[in-house]
C-alpha positions, 0 to 999 in steps of 0.5 A: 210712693208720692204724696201731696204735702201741705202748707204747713208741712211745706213751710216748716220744710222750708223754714228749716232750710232756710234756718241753715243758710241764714240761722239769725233770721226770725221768718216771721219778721220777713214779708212772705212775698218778697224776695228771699235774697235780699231780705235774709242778705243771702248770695247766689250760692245760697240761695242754690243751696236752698235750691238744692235743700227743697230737692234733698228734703222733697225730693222734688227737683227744682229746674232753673226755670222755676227758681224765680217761683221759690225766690220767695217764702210764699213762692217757695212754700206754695211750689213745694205744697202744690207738687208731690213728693216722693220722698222727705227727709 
């Protein structure tokens, strides 16, 4: 079964990800369109992480050529919202 999320649903998705890979960052004191790496000072593996994190909690694949559209938390937000999922976790 596959389901469209919400914004929300999206962003808390997302939050949570982003909580395990850089735990002392407030996501409310970031700009939501810039980029993630260097606003959380995270490195590639962990933003392949985070990458891999939207697959394991969606469901929804994220193909090298869109990483440059989750790179931010507006991006990543709007990707996994505007997809639909087949499974959440």
């Amino acid at each position: 079964m596959t389901a469209t999320m919400s914004d929300t649903e999206a962003r808390a998705i997302v939050a949570g990800i982003l909580a395990d890979i850089a735990p002392e960052v407030d996501l409310d004191e970031i700009d939501p369109a810039g980029e993630l790496q260097p606003q959380l000072d995270i490195d590639s593996l962990d933003f392949l992480r985070f990458v891999e994190g939207i697959t394991k909690h969606t469901g929804l694949p994220v193909p090298e050529e869109d990483y440059r559209r989750v790179a931010s938390l507006d991006g990543a937000v709007a990707y996994v919202s505007g997809h639909s999922v087949s499974a959440r976790s």
